[in-house]
PDB file of N, CA, C, O and CB in Angstrom:
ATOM      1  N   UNK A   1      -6.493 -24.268   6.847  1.00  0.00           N
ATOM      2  CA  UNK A   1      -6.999 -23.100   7.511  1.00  0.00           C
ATOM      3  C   UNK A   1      -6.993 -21.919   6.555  1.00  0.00           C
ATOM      4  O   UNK A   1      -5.943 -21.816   5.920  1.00  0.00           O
ATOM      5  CB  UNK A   1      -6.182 -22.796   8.759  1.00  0.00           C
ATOM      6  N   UNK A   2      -8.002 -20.927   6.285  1.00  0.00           N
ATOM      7  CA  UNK A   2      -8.291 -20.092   5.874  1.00  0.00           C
ATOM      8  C   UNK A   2      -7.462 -18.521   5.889  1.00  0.00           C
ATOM      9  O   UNK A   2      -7.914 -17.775   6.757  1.00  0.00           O
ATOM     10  CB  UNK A   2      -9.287 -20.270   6.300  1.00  0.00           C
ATOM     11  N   UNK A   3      -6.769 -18.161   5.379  1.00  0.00           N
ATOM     12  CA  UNK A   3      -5.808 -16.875   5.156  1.00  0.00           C
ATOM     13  C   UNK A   3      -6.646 -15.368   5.987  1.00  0.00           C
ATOM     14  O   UNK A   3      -7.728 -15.229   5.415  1.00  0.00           O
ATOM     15  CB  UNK A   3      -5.627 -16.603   3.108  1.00  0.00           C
ATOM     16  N   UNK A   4      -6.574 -14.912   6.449  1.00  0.00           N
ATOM     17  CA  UNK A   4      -7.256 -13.764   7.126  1.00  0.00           C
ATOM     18  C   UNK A   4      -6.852 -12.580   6.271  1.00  0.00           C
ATOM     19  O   UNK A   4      -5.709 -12.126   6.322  1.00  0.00           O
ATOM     20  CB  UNK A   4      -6.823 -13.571   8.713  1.00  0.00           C
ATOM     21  N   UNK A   5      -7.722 -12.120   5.546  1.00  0.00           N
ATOM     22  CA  UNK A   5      -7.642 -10.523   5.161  1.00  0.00           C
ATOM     23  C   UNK A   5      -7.730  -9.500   5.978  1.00  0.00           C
ATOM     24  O   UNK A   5      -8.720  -9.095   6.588  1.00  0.00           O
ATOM     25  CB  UNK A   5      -8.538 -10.151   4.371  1.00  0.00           C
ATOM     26  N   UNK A   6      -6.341  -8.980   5.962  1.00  0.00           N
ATOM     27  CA  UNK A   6      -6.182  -7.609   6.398  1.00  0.00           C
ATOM     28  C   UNK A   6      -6.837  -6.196   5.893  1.00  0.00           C
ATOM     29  O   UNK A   6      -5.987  -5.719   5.140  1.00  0.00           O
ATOM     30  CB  UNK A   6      -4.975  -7.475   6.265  1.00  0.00           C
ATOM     31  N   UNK A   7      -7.765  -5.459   5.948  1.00  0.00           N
ATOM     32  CA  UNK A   7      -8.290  -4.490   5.815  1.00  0.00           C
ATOM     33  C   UNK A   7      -7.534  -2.932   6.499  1.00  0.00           C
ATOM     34  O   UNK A   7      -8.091  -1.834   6.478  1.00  0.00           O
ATOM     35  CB  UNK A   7      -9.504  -4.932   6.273  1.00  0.00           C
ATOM     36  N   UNK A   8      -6.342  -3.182   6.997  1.00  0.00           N
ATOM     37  CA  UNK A   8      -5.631  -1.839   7.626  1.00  0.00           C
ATOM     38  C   UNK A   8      -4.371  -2.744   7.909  1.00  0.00           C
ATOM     39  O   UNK A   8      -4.186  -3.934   8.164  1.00  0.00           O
ATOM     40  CB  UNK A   8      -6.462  -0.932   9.191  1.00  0.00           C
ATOM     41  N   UNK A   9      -3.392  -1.333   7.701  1.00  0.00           N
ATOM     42  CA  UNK A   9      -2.032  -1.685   7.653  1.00  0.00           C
ATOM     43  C   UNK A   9      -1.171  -0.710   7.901  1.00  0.00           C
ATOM     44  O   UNK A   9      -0.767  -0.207   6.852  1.00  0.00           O
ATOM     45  CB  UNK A   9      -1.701  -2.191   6.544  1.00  0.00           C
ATOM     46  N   UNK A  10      -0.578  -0.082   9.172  1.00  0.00           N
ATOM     47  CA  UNK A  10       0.659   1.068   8.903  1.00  0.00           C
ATOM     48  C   UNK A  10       1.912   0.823   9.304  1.00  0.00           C
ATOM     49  O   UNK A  10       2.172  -0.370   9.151  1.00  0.00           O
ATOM     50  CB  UNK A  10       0.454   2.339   9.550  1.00  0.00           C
ATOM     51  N   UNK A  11       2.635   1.323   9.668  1.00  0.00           N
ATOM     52  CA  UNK A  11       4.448   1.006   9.530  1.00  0.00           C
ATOM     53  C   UNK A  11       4.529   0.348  11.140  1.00  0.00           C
ATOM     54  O   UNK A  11       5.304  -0.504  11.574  1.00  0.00           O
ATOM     55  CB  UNK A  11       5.785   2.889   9.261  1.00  0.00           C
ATOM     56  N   UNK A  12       3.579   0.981  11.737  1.00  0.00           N
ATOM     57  CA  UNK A  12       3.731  -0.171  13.213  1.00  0.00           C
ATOM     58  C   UNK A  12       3.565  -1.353  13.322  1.00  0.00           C
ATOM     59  O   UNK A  12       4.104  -2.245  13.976  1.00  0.00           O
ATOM     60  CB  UNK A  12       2.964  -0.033  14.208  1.00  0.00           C
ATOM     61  N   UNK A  13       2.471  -1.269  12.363  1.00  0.00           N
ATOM     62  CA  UNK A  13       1.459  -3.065  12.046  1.00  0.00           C
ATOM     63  C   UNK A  13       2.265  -4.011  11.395  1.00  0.00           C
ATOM     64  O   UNK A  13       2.697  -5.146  11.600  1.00  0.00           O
ATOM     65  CB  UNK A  13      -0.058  -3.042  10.818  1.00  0.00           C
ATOM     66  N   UNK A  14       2.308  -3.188  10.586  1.00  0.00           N
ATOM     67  CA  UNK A  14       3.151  -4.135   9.172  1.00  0.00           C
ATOM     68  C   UNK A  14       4.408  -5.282   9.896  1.00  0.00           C
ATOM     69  O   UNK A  14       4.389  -6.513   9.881  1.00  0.00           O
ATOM     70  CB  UNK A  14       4.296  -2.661   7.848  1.00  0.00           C
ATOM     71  N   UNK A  15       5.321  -4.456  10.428  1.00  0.00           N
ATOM     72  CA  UNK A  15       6.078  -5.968  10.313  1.00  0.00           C
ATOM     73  C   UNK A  15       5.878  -6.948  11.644  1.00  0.00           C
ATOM     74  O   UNK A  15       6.806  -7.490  12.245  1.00  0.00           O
ATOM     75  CB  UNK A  15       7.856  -5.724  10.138  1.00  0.00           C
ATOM     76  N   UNK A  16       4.896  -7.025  11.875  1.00  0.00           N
ATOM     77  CA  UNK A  16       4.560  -7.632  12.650  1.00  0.00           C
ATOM     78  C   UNK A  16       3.163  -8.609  12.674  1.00  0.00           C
ATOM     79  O   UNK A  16       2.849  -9.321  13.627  1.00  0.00           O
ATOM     80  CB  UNK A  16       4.692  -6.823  13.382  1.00  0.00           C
ATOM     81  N   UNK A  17       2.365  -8.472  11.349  1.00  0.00           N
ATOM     82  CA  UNK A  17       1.176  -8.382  11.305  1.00  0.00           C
ATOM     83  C   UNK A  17       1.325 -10.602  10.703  1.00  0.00           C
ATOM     84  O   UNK A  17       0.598 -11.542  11.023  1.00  0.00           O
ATOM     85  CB  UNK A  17       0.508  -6.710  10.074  1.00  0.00           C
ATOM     86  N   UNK A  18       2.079 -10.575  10.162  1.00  0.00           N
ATOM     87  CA  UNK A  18       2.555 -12.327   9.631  1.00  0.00           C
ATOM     88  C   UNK A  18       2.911 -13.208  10.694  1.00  0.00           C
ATOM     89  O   UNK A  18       2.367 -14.312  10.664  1.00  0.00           O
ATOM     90  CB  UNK A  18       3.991 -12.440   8.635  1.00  0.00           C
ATOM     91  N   UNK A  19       3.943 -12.896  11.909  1.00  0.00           N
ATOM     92  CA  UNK A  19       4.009 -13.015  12.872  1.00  0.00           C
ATOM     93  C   UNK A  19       2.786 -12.924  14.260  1.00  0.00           C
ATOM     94  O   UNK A  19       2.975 -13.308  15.414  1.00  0.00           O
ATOM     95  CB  UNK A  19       4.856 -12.393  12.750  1.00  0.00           C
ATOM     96  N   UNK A  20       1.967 -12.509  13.883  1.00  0.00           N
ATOM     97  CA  UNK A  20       0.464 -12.395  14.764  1.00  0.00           C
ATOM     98  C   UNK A  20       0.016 -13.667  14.027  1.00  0.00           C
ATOM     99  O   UNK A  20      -0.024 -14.774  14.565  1.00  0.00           O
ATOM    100  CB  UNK A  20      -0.752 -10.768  14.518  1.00  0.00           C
ATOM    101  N   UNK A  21      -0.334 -13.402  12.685  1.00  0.00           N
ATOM    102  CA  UNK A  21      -1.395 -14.387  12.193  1.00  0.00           C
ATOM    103  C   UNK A  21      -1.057 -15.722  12.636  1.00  0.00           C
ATOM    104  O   UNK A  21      -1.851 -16.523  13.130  1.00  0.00           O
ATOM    105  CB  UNK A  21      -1.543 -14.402  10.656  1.00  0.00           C
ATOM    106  N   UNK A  22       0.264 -15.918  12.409  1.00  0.00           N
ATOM    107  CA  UNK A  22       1.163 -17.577  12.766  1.00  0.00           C
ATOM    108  C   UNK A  22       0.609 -17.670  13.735  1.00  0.00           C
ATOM    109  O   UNK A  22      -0.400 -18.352  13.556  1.00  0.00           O
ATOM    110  CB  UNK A  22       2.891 -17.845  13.029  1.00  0.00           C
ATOM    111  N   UNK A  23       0.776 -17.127  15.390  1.00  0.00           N
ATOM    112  CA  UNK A  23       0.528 -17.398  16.561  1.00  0.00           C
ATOM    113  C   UNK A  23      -0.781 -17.629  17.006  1.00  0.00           C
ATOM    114  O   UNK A  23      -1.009 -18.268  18.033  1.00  0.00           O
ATOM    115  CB  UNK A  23       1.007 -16.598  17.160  1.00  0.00           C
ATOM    116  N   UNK A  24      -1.765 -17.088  16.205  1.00  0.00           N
ATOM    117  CA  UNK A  24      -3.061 -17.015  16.009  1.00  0.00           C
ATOM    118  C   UNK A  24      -3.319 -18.453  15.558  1.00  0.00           C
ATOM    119  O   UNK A  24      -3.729 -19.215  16.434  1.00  0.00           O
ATOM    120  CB  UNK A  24      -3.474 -15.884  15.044  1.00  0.00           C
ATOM    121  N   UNK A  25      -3.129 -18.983  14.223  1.00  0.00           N
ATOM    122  CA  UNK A  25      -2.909 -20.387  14.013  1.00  0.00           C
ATOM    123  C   UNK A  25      -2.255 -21.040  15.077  1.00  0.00           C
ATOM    124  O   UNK A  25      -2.579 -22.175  15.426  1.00  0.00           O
ATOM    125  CB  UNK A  25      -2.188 -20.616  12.865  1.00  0.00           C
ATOM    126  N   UNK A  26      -1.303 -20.359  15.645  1.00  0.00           N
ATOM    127  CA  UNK A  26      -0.947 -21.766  16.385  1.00  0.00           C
ATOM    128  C   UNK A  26      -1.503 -22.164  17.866  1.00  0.00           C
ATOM    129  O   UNK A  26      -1.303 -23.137  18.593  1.00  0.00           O
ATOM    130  CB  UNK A  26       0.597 -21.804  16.543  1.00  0.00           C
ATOM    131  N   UNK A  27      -2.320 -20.934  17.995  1.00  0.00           N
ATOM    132  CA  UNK A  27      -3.500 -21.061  19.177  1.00  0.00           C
ATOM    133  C   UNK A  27      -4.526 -21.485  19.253  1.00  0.00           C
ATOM    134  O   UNK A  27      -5.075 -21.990  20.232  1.00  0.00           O
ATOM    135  CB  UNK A  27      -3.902 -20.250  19.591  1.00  0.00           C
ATOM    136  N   UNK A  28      -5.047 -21.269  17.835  1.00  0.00           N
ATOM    137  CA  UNK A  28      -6.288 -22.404  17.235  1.00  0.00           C
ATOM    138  C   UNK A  28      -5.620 -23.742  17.171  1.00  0.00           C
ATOM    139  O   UNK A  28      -6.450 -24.610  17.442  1.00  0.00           O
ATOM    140  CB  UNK A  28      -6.928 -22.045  15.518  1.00  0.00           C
ATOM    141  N   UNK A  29      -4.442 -24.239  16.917  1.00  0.00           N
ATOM    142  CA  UNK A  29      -3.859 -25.498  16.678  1.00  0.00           C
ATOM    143  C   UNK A  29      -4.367 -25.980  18.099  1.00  0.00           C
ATOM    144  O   UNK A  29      -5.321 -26.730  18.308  1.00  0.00           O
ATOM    145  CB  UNK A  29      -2.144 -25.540  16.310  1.00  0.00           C
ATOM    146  N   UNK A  30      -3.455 -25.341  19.117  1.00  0.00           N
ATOM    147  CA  UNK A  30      -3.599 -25.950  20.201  1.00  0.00           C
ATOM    148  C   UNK A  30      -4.545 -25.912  20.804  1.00  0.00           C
ATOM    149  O   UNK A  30      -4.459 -26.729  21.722  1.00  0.00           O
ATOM    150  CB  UNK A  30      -2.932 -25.770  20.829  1.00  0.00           C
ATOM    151  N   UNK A  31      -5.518 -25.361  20.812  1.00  0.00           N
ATOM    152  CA  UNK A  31      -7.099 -25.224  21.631  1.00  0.00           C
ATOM    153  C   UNK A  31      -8.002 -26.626  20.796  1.00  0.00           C
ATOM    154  O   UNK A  31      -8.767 -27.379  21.398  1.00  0.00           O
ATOM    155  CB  UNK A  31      -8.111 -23.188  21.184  1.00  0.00           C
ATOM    156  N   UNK A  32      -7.641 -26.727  19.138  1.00  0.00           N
ATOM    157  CA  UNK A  32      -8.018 -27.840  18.731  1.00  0.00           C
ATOM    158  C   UNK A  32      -7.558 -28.873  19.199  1.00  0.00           C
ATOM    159  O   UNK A  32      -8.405 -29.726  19.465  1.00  0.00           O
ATOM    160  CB  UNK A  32      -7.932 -27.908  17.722  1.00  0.00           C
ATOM    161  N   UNK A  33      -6.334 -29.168  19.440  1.00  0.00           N
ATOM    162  CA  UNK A  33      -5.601 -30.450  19.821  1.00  0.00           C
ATOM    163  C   UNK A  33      -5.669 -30.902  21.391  1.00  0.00           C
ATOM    164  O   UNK A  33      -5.350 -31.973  21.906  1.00  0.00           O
ATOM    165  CB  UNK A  33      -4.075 -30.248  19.431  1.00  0.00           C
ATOM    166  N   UNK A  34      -6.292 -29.488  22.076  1.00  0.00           N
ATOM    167  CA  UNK A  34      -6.709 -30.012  23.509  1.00  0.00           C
ATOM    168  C   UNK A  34      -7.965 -30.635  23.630  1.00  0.00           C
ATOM    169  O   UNK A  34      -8.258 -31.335  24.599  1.00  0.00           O
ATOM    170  CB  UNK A  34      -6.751 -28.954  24.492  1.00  0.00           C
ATOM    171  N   UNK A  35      -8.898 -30.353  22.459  1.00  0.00           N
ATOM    172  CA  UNK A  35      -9.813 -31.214  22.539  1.00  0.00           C
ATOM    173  C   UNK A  35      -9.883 -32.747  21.935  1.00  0.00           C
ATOM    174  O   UNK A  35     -10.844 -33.452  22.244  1.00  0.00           O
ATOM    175  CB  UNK A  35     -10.670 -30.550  22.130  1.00  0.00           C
ATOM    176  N   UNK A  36      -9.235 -33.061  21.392  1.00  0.00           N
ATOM    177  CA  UNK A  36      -9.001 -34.455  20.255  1.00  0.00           C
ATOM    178  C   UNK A  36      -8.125 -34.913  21.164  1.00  0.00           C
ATOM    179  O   UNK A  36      -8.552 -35.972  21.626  1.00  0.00           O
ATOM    180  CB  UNK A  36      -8.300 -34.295  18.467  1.00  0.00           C
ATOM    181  N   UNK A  37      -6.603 -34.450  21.857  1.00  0.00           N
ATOM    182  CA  UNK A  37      -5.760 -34.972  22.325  1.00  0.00           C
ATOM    183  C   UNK A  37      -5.802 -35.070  23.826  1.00  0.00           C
ATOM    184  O   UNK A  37      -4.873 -34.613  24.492  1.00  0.00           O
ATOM    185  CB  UNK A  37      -4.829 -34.467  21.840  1.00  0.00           C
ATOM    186  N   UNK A  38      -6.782 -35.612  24.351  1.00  0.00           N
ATOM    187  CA  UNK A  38      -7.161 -36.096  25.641  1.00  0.00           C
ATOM    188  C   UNK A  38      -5.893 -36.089  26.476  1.00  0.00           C
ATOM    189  O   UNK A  38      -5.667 -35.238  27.336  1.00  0.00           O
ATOM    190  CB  UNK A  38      -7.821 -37.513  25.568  1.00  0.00           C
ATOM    191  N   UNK A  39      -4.968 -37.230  26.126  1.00  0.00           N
ATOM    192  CA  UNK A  39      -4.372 -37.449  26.796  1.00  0.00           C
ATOM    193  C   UNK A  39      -2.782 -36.282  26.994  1.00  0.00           C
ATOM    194  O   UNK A  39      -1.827 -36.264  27.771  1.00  0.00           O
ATOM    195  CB  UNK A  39      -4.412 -38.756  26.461  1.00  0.00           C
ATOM    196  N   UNK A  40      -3.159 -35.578  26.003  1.00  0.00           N
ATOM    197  CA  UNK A  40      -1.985 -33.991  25.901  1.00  0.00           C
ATOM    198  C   UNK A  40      -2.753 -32.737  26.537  1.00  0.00           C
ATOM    199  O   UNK A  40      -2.385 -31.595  26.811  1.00  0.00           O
ATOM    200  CB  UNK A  40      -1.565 -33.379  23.932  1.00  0.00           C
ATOM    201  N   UNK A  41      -3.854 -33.352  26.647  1.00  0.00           N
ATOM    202  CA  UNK A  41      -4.781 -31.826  27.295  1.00  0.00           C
ATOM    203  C   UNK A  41      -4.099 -30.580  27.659  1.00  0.00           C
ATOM    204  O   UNK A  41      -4.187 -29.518  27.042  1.00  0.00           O
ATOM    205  CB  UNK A  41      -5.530 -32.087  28.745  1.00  0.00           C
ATOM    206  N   UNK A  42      -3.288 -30.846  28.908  1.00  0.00           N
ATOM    207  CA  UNK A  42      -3.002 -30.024  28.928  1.00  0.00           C
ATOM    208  C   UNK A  42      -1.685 -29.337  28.664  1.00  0.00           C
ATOM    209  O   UNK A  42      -1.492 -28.175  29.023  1.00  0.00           O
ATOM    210  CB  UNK A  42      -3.418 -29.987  29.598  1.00  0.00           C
ATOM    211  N   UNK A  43      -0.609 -30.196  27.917  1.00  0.00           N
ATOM    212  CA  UNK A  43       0.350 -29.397  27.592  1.00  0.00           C
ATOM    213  C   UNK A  43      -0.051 -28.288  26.308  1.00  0.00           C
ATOM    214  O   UNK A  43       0.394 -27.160  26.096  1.00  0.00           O
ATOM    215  CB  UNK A  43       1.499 -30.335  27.294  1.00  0.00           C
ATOM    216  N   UNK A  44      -1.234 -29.218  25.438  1.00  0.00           N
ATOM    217  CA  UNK A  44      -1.936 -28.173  24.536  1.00  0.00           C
ATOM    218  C   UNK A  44      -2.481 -26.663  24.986  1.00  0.00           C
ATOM    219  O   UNK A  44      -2.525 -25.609  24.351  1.00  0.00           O
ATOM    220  CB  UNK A  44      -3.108 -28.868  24.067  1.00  0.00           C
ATOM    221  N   UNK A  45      -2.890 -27.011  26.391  1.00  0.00           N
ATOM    222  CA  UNK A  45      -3.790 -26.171  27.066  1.00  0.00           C
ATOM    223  C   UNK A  45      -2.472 -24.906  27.226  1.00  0.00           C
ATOM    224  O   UNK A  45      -2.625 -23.808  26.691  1.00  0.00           O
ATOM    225  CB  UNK A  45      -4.595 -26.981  28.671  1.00  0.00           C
ATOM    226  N   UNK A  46      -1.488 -25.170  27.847  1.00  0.00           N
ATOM    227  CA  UNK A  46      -0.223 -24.520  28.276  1.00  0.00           C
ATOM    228  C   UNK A  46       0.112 -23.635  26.654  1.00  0.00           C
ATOM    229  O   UNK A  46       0.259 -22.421  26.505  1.00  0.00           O
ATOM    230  CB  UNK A  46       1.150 -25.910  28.869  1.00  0.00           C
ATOM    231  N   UNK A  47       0.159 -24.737  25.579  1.00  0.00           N
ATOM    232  CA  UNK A  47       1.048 -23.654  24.891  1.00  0.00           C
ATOM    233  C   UNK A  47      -0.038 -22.764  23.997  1.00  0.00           C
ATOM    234  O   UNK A  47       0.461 -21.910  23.264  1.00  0.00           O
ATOM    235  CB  UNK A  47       2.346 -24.419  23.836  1.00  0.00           C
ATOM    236  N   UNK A  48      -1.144 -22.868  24.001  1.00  0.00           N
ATOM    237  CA  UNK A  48      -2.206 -21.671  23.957  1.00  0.00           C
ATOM    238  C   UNK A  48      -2.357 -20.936  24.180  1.00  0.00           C
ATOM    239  O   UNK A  48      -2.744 -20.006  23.471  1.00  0.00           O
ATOM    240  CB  UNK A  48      -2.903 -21.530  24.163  1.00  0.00           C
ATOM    241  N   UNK A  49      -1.972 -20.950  26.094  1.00  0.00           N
ATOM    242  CA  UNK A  49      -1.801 -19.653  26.810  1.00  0.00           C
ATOM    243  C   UNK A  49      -0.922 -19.035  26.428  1.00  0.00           C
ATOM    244  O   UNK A  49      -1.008 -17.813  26.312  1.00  0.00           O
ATOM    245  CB  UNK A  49      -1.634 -19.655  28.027  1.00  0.00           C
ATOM    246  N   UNK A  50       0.265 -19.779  26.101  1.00  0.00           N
ATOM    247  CA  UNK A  50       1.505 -18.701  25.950  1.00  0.00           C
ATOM    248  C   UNK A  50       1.537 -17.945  24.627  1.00  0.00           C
ATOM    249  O   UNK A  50       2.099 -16.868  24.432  1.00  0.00           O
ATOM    250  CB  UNK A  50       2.956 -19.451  26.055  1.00  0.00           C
ATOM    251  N   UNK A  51       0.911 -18.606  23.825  1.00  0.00           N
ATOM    252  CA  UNK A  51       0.497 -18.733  22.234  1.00  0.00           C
ATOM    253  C   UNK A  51      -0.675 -16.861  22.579  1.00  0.00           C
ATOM    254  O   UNK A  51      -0.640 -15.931  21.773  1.00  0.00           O
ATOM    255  CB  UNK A  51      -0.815 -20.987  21.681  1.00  0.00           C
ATOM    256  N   UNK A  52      -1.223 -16.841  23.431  1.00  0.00           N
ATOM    257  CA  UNK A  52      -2.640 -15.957  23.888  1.00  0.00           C
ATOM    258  C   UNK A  52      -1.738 -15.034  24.590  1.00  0.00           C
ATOM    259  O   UNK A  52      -1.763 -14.007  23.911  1.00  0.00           O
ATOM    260  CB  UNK A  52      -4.048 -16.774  24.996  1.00  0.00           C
ATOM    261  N   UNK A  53      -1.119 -14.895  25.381  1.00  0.00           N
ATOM    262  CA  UNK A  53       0.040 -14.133  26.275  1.00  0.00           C
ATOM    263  C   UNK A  53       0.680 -13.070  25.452  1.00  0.00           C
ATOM    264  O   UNK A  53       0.636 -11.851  25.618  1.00  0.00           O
ATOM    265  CB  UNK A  53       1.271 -15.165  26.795  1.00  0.00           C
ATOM    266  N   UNK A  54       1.452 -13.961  24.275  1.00  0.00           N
ATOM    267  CA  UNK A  54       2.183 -13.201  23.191  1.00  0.00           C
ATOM    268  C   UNK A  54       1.416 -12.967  22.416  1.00  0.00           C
ATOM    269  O   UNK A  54       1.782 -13.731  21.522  1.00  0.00           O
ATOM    270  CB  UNK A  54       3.208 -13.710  22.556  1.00  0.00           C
ATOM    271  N   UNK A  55       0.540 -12.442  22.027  1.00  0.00           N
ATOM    272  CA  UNK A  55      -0.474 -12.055  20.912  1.00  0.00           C
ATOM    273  C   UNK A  55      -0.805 -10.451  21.844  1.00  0.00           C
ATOM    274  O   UNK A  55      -0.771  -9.241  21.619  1.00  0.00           O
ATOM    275  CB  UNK A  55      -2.124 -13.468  20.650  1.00  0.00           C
ATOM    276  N   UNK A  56      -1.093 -11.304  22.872  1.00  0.00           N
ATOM    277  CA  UNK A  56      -1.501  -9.792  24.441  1.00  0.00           C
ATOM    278  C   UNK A  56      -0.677  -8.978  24.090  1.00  0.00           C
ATOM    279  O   UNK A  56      -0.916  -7.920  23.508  1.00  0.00           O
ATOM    280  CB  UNK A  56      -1.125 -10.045  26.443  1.00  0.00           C
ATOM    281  N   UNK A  57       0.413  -9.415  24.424  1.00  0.00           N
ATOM    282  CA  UNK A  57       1.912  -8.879  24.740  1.00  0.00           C
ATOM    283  C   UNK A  57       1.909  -7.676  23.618  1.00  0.00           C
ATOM    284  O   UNK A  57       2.000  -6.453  23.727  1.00  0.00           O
ATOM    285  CB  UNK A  57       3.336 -10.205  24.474  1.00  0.00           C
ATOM    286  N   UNK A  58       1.720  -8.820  22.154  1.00  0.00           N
ATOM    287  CA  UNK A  58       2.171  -7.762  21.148  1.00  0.00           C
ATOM    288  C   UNK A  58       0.923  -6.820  20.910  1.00  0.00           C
ATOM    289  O   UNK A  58       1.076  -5.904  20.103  1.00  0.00           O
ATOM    290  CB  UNK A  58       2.697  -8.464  19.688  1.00  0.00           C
ATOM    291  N   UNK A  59      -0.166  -6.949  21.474  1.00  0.00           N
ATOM    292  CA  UNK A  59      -0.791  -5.950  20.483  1.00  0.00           C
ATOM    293  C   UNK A  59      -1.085  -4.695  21.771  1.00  0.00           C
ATOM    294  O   UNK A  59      -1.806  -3.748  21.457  1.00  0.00           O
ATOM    295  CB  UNK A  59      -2.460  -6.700  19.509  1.00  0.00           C
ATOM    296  N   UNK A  60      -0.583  -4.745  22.988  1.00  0.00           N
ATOM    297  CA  UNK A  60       0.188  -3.707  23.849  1.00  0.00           C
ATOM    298  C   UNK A  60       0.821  -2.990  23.334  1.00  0.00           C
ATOM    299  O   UNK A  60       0.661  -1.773  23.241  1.00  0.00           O
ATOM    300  CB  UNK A  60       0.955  -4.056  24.678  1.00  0.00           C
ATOM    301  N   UNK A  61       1.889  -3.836  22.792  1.00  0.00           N
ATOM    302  CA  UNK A  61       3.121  -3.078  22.490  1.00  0.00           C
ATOM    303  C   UNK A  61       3.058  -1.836  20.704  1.00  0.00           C
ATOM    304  O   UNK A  61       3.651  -0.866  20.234  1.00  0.00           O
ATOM    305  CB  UNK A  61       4.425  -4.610  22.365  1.00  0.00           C
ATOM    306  N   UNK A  62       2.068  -2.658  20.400  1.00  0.00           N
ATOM    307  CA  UNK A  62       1.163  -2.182  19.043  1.00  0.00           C
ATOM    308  C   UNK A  62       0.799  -0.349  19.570  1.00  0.00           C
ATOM    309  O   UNK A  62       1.216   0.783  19.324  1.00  0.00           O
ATOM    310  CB  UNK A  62      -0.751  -3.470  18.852  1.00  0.00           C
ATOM    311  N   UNK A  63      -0.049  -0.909  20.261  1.00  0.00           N
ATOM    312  CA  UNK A  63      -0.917   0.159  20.665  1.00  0.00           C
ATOM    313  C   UNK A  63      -0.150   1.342  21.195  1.00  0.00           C
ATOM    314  O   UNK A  63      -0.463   2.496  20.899  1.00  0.00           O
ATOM    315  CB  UNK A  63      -1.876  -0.323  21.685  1.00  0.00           C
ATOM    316  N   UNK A  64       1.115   0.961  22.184  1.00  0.00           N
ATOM    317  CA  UNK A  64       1.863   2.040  22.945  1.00  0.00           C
ATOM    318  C   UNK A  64       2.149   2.683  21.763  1.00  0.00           C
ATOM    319  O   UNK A  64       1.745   3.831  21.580  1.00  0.00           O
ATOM    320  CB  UNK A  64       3.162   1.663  23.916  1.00  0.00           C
ATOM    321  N   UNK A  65       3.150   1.767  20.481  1.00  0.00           N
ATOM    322  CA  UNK A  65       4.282   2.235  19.552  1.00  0.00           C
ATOM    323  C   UNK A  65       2.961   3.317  18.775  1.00  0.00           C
ATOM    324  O   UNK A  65       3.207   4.522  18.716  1.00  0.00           O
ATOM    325  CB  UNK A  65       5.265   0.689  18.369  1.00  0.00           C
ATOM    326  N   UNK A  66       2.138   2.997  18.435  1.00  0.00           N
ATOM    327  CA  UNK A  66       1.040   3.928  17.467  1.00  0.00           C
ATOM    328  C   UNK A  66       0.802   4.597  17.740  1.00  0.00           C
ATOM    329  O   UNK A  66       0.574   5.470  16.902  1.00  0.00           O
ATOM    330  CB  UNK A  66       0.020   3.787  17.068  1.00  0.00           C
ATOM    331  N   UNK A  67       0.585   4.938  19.286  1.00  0.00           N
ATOM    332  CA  UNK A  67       0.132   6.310  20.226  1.00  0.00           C
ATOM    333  C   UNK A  67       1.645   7.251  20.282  1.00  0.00           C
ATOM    334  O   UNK A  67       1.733   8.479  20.308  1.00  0.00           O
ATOM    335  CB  UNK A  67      -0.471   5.737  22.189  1.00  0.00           C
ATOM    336  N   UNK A  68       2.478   6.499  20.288  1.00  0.00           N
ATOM    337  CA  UNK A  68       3.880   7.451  20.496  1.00  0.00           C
ATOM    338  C   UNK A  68       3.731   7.938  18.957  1.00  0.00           C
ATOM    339  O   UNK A  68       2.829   8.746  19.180  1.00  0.00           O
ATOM    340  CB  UNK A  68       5.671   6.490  20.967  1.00  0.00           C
ATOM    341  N   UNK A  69       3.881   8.013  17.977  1.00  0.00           N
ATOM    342  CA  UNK A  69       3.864   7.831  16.800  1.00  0.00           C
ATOM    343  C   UNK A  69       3.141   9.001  16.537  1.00  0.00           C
ATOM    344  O   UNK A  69       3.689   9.911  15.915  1.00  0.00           O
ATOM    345  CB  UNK A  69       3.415   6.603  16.362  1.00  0.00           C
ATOM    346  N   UNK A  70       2.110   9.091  16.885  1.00  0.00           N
ATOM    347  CA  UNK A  70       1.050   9.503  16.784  1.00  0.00           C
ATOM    348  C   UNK A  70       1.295  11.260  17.262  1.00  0.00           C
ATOM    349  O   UNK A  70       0.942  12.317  16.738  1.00  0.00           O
ATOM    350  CB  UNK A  70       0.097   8.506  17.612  1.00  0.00           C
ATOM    351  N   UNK A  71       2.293  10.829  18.862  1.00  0.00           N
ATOM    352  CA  UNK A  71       1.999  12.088  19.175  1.00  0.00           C
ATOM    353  C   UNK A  71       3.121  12.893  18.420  1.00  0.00           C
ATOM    354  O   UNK A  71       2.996  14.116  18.349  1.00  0.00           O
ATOM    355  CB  UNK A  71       1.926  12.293  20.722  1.00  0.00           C
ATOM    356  N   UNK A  72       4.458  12.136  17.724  1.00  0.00           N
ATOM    357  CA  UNK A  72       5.154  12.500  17.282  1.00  0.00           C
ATOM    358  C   UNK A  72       4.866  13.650  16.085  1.00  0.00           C
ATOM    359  O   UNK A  72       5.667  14.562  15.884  1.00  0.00           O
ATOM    360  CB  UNK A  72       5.662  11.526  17.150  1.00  0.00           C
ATOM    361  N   UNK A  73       3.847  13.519  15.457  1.00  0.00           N
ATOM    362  CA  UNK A  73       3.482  13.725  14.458  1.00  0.00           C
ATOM    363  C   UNK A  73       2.780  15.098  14.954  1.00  0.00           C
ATOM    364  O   UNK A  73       2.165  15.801  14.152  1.00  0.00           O
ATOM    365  CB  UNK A  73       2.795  12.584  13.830  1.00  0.00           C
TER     366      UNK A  73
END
């Protein structure tokens, strides 16, 4: 799988931004493996969502921390 270039980066992003990409891979893993793995369908299907949930989750939590940040300033 192909490395994703980052084009923006600030102190909110950053340590968190390696930890996205993983989950990202590992949501493509499993959306691939629900299709090939018939008979795992859907536990693949399950940990995608959760894999999609926490990606949600974090880039919420992205957005709040940057806006606080923001107004700090």
């Amino acid at each position: 799988m192909k490395k994703v270039e980052r084009s923006f980066s600030n102190s909110v992003r950053m340590p968190y931004q390696d930890a996205i990409a993983f989950a990202t891979r590992l949501y493509d893993f499993h959306i691939e493996q629900s299709m090939k793995d018939l008979k795992n369908k859907n536990f693949h299907e399950k940990q995608a969502q959760r894999m999609r949930n926490w990606i949600s989750d974090m880039k919420e939590f992205i957005i709040r921390n940057e806006s606080f940040r923001e107004h700090e300033a």
